[in-house]
GULO-19214 format. One record per residue: residue in one letter; chain; z negated, y negated, x negated of N, C-alpha, C, O, CB in turn. Coordinates in pm, whole numbers, plus 50000, padded with zeros to 5 digits. Glycine has a CB too. Layout:
BEGIN
  residu  chaine     nZ     nY     nX    caZ    caY    caX     cZ     cY     cX     oZ     oY     oX    cbZ    cbY    cbX
       A       A      Z      Y      X      Z      Y      X      Z      Y      X      Z      Y      X      Z      Y      X
...
END
This chain:
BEGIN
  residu  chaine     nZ     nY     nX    caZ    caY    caX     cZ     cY     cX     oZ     oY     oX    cbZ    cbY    cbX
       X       A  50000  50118  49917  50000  50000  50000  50000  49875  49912  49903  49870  49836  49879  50000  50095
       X       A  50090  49768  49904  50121  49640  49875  49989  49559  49908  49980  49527  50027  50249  49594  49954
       X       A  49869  49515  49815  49759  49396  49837  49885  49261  49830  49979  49231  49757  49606  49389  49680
       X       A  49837  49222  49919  49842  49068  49936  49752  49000  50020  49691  49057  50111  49963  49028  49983
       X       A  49742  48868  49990  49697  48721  50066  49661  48750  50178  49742  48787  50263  49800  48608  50088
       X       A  49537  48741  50203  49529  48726  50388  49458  48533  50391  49388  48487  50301  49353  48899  50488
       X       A  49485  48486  50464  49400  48352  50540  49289  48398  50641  49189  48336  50676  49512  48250  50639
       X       A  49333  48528  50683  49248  48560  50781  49075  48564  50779  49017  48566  50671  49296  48675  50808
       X       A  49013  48565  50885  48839  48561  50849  48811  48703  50860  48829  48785  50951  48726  48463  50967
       X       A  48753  48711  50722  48720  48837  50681  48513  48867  50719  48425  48786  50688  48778  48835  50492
       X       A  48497  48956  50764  48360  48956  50794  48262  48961  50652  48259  49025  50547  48335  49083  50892
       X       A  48172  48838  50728  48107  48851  50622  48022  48961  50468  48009  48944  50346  48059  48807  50682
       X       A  47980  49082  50577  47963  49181  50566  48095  49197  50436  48071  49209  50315  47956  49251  50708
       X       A  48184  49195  50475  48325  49255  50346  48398  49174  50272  48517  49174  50240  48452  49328  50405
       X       A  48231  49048  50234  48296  48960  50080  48360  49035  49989  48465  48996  49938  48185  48893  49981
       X       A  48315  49125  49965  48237  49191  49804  48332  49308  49797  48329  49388  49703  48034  49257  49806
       X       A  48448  49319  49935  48534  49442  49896  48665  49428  49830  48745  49520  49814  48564  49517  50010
       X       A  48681  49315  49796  48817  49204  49798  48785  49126  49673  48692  49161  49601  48830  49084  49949
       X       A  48874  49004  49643  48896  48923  49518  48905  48792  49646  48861  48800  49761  49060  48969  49392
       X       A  48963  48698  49592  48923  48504  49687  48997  48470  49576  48982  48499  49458  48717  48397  49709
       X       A  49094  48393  49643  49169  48347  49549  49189  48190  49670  49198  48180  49792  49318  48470  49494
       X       A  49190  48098  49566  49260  47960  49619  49393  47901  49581  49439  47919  49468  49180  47857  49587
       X       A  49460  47825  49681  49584  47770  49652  49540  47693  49525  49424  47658  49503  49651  47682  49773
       X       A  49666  47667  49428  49673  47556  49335  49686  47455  49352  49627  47364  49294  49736  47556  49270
       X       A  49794  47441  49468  49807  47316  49513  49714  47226  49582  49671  47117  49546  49892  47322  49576
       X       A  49686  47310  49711  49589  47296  49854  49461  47389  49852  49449  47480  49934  49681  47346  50001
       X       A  49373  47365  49761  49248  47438  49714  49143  47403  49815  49029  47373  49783  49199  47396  49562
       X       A  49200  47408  49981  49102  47371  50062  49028  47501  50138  48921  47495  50199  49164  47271  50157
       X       A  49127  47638  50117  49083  47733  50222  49102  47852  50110  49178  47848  50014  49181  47741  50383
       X       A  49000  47974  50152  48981  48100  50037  49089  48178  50129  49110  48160  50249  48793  48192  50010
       X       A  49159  48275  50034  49237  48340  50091  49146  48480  49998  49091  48479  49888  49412  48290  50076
       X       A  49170  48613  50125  49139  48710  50088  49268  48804  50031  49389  48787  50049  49063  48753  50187
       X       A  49197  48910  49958  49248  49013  49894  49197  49184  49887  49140  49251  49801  49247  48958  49780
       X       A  49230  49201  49973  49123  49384  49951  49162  49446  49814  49277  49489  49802  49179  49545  50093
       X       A  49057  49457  49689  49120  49571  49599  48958  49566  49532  48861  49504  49575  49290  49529  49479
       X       A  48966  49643  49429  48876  49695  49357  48799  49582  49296  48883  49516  49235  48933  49785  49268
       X       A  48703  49536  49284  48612  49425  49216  48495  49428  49155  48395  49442  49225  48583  49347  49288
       X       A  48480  49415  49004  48376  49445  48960  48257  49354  48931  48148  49374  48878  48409  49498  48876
       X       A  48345  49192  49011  48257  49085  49044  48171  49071  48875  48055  49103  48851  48146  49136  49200
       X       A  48238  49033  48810  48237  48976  48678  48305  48865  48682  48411  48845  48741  48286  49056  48578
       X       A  48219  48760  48593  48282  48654  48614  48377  48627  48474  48327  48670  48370  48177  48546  48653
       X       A  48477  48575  48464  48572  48525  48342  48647  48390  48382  48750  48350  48326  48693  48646  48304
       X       A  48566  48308  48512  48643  48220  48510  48525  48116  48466  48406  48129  48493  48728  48205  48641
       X       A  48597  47990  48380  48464  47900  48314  48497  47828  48465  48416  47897  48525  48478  47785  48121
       X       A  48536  47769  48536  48532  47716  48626  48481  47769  48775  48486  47694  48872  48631  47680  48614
       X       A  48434  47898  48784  48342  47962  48881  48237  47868  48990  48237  47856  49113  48253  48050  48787
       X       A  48155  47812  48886  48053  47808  48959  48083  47663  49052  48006  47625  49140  47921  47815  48863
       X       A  48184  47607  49021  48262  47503  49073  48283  47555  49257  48283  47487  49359  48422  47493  48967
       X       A  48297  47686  49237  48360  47746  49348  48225  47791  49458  48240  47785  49580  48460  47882  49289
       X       A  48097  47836  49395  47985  47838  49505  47927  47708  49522  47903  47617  49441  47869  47936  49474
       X       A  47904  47724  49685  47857  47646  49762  47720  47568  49700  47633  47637  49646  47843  47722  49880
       X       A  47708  47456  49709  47594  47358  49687  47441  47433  49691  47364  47412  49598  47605  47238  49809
       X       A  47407  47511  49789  47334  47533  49877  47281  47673  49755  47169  47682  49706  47407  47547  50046
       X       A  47378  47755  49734  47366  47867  49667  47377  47838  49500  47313  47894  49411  47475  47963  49724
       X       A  47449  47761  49490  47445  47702  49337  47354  47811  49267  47364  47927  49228  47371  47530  49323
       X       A  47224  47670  49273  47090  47740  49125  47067  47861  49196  46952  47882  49157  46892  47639  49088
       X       A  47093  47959  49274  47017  48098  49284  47155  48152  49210  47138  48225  49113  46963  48173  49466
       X       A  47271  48124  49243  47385  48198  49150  47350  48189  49005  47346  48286  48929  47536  48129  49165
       X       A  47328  48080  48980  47332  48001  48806  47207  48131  48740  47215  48217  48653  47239  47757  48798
       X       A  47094  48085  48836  46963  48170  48781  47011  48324  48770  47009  48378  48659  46819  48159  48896
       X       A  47052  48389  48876  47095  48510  48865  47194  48551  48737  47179  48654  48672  47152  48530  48986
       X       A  47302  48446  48712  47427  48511  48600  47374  48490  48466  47421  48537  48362  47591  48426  48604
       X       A  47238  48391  48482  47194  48369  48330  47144  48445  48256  47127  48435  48134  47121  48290  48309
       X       A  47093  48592  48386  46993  48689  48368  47084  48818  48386  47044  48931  48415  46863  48674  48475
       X       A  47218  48778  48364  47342  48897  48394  47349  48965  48522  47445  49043  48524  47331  49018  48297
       X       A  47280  48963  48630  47297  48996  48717  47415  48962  48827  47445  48849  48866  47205  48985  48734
       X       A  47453  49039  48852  47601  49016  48940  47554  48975  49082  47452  49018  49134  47709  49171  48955
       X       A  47636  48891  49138  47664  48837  49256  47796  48854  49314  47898  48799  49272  47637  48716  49248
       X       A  47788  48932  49412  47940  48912  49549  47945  48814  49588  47851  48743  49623  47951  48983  49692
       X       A  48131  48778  49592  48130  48673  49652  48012  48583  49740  47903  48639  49752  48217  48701  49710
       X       A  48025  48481  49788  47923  48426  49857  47961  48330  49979  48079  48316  50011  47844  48358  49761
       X       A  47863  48268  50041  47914  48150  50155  47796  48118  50165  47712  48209  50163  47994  48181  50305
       X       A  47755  47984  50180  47655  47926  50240  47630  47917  50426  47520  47949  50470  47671  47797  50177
       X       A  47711  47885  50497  47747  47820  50595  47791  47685  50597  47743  47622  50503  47667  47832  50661
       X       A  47855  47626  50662  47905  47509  50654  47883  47476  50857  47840  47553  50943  48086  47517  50564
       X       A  47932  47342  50868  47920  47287  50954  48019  47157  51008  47985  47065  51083  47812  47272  50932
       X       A  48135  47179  50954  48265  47107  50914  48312  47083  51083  48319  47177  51161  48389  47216  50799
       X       A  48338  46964  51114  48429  46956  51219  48552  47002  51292  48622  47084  51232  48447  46888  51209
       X       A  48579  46975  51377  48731  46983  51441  48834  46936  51358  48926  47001  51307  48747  46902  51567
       X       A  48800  46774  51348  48874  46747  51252  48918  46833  51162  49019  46902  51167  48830  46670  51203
       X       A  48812  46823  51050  48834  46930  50941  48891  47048  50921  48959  47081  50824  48753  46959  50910
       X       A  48856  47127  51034  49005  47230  51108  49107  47209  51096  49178  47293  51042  49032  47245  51234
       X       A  49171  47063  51151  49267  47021  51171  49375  47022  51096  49493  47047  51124  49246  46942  51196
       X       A  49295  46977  50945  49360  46946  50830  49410  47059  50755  49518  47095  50708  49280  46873  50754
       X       A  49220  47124  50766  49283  47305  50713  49389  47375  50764  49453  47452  50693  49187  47423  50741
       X       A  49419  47351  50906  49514  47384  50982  49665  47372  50896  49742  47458  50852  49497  47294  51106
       X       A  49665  47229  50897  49796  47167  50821  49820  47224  50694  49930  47277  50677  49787  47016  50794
       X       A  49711  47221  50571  49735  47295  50465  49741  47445  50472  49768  47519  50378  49648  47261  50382
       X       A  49721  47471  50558  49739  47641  50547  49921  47618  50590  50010  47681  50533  49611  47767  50702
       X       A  49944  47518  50697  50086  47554  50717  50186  47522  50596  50289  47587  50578  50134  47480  50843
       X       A  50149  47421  50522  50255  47408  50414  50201  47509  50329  50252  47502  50217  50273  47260  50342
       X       A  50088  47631  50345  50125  47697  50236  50200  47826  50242  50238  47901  50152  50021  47715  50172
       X       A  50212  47832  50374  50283  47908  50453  50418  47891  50434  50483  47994  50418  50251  47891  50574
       X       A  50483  47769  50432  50600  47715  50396  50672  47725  50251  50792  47732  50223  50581  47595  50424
       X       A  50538  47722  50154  50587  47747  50002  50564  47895  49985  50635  47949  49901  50498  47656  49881
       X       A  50468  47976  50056  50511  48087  50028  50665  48153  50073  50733  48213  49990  50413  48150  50071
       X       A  50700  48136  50188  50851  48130  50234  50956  48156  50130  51037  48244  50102  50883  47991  50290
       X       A  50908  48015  50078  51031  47961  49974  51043  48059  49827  51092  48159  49773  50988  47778  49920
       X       A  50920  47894  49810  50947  47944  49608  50834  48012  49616  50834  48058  49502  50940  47803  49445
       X       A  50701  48070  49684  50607  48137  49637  50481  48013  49619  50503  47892  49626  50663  48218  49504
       X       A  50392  48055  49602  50261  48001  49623  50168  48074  49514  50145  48194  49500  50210  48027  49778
       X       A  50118  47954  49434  50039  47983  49284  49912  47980  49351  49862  47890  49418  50054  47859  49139
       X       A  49861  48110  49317  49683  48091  49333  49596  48139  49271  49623  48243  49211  49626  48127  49437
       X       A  49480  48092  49261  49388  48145  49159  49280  48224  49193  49186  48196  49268  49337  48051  49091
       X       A  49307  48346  49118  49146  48447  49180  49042  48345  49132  49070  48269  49039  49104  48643  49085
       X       A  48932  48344  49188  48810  48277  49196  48771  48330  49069  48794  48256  48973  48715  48303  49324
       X       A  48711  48454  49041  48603  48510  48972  48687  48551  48819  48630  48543  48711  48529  48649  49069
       X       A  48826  48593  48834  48876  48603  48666  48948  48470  48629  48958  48440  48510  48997  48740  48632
       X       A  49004  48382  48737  49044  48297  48682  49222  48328  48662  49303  48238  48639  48951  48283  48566
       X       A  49251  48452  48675  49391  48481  48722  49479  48411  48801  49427  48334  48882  49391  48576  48778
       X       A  49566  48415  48799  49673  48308  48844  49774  48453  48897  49810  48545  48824  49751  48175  48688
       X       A  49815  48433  49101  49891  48527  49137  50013  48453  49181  49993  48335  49210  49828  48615  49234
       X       A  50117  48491  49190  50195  48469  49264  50254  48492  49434  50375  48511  49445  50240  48496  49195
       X       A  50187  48491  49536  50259  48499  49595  50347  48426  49714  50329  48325  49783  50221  48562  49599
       X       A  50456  48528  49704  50601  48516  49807  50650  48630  49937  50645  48751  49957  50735  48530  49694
       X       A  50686  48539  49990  50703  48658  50126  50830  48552  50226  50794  48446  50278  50492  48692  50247
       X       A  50933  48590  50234  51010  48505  50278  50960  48523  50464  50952  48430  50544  51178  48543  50219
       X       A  50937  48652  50490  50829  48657  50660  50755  48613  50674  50756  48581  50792  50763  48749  50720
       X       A  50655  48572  50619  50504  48515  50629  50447  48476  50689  50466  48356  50667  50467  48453  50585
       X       A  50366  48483  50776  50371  48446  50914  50215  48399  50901  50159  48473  50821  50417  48576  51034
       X       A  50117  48288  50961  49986  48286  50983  49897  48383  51096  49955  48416  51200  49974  48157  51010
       X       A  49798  48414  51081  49766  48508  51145  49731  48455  51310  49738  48532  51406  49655  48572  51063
       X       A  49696  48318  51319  49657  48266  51439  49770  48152  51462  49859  48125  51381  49502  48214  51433
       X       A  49745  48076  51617  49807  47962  51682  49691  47886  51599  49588  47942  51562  49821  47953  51869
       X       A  49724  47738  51573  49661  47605  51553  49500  47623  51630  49396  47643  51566  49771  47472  51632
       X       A  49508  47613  51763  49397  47644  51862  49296  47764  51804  49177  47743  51781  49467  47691  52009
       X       A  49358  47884  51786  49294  48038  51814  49176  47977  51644  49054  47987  51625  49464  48241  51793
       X       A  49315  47904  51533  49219  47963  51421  49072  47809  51462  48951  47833  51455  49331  47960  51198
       X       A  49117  47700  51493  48991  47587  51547  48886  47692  51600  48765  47695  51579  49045  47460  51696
       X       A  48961  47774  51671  48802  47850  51780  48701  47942  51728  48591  47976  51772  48848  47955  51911
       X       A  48782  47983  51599  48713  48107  51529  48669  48048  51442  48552  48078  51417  48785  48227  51480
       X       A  48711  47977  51385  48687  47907  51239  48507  47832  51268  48410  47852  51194  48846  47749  51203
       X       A  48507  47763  51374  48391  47701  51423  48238  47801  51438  48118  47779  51420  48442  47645  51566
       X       A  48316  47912  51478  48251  47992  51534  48173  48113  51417  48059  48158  51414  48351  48042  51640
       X       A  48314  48144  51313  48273  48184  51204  48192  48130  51095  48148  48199  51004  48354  48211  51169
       X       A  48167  47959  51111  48141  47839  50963  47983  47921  50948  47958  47997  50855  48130  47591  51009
       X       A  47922  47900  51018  47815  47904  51037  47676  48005  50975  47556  47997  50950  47842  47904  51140
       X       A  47781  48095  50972  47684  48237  50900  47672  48225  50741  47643  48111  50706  47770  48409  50927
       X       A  47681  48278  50682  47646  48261  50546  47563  48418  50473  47498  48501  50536  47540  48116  50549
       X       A  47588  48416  50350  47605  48557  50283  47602  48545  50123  47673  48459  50070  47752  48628  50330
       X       A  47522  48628  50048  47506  48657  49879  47485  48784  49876  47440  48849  49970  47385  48584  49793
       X       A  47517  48834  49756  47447  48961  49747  47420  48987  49624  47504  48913  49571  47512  49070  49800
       X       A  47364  49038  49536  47323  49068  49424  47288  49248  49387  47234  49340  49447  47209  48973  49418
       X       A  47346  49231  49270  47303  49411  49215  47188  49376  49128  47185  49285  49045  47443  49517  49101
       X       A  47082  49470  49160  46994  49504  49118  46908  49657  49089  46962  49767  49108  46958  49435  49172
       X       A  46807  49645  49054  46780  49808  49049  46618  49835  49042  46549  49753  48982  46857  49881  48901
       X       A  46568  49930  49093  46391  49932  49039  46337  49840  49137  46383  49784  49236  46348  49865  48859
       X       A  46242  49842  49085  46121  49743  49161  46153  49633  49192  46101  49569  49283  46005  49710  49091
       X       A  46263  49589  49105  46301  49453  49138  46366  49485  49275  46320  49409  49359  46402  49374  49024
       X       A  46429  49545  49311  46502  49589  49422  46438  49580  49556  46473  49526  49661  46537  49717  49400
       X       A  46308  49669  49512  46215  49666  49624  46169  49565  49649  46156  49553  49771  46121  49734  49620
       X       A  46124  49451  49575  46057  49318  49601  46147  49240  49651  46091  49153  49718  45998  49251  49488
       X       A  46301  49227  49651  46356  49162  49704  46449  49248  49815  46556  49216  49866  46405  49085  49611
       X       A  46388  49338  49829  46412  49420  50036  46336  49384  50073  46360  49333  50183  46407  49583  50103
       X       A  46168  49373  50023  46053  49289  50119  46048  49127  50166  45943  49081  50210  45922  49300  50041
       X       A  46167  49043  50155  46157  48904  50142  46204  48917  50284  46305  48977  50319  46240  48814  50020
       X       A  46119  48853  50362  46111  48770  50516  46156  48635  50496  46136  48561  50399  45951  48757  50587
       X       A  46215  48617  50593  46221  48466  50646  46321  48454  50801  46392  48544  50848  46302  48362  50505
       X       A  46307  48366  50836  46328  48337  50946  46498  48287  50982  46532  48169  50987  46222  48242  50965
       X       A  46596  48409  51006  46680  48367  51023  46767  48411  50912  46879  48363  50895  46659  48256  51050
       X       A  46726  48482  50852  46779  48551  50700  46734  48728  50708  46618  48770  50709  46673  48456  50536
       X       A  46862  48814  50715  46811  48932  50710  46833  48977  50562  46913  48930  50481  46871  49019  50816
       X       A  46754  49070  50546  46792  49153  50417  46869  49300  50417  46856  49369  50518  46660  49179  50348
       X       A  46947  49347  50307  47009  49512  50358  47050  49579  50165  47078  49538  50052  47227  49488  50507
       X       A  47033  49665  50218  47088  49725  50083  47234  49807  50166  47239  49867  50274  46947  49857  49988
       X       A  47356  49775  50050  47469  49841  50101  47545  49825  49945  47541  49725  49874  47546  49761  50254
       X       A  47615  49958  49916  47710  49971  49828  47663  49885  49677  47716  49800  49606  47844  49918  49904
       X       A  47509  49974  49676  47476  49894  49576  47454  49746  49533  47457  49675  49432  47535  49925  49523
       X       A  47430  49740  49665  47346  49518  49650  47285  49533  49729  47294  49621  49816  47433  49340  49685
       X       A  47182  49423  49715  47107  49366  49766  47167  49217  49849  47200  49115  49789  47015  49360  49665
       X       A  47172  49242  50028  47265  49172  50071  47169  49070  50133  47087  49128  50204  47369  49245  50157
       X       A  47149  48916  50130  47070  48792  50216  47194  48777  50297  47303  48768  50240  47009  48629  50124
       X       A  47181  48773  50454  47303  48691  50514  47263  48610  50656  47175  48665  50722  47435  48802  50548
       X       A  47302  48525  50692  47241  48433  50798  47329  48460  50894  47444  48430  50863  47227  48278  50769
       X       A  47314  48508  51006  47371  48552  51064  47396  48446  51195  47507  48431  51246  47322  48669  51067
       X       A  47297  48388  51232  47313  48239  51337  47218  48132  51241  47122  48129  51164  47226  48262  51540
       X       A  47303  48063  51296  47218  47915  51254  47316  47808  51276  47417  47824  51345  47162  47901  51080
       X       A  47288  47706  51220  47371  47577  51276  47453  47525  51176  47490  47408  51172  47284  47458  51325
       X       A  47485  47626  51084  47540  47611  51000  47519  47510  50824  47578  47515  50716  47616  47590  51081
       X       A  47432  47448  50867  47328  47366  50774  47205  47439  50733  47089  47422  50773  47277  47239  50847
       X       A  47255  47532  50638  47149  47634  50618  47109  47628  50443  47121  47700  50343  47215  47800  50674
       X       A  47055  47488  50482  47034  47433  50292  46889  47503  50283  46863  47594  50204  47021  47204  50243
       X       A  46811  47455  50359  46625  47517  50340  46669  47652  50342  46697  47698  50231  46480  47483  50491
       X       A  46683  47724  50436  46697  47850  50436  46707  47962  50305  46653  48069  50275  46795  47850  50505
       X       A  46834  47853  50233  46822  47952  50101  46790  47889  49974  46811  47935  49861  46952  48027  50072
       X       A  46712  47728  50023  46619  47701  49919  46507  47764  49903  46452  47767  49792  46587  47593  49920
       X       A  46454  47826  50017  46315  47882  50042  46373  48039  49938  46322  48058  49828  46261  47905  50258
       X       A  46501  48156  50004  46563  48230  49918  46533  48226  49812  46445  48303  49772  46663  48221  49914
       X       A  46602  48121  49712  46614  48075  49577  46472  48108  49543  46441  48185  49452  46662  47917  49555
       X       A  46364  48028  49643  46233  48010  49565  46218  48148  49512  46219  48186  49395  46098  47958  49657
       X       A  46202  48232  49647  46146  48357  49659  46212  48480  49577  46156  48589  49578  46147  48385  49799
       X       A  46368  48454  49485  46392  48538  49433  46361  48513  49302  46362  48616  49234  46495  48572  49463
       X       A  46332  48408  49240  46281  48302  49128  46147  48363  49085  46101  48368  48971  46258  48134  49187
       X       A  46104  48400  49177  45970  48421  49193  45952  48574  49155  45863  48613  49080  45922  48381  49339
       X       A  46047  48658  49216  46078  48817  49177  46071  48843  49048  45981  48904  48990  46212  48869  49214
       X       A  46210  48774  48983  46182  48790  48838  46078  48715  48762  46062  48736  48642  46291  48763  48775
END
């Protein structure tokens, strides 16, 4: 089977099965990739790419070699802001058509090419506004770990933050909220800070 580009919203749950790659041009929206990932980082420009919110728990974690899956904070971005994403997804839709569309995996820093003269977006203008709104909101990290450390961070409570072990991580993900979920994983941060 041929990997390529999806725009589509991938569940949170299945950051970590895939690569994220952004346009070169229009570096406004992550495009997915299903393939093998050993979530190593080789790009010096990475941490550019996690969210504000998750930043210092990423930084603290890679300083201490520990790996992190992809991630998302939640966001809380307008209609507007849809709007626009809307538009840049269509001209990238348009250069993929053509001459092809340069993008960069997030985590090696690779540069792909792709082209598809069919290419089609997965939603109407409307469908992706409705999901997109609906999807901003949740938010997701995961980390490999092992031992006791493991266990101390399956025991971390909080309100609005579940914990899970799956495929070898340790998964935090917010599953509702209002999408402004800065405390939430400042309190996180504290509490995994605190582990090691």
């Amino acid at each position: 089977m041929l990997m390529r580009p999806t725009p589509d919203f991938v569940p949170h749950s299945q950051f970590h099965t895939g690569v994220w790659l952004l346009s070169e041009k229009r570096p406004g929206w992550y495009y997915f990739m299903k393939k093998k990932n050993d979530h190593l980082i080789h790009n010096d420009e990475f941490i550019e790419s996690v969210d504000p919110p998750l930043r210092d728990l990423v930084e603290f974690l890679h300083e201490r070699n520990i790996t992190t899956t992809p991630s998302c904070s939640g966001h809380c971005k307008s209609e507007r802001n849809f709007a626009k994403l809307w538009d840049d997804l269509e001209a990238d839709k348009a250069d993929v058509r053509q001459d092809g569309l340069v993008m960069k995996e997030i985590e090696s820093g690779e540069r792909f090419h792709f082209r598809d003269p069919a290419y089609q977006l997965p939603w109407t203008k409307t469908t992706f506004i409705d999901r997109a709104r609906n999807y901003q909101e949740k938010g997701i990290v995961g980390l490999r770990v092992n031992g006791e450390i493991k266990n101390q961070l399956l025991q971390l409570k909080c309100d609005g933050i579940t914990t899970e072990e799956r495929d070898g991580y340790v998964f935090f993900r917010i599953i509702e909220g209002d999408g402004d979920n800065r405390e939430k994983w400042k309190w996180l941060t504290t509490q995994v800070k605190a582990v090691f």
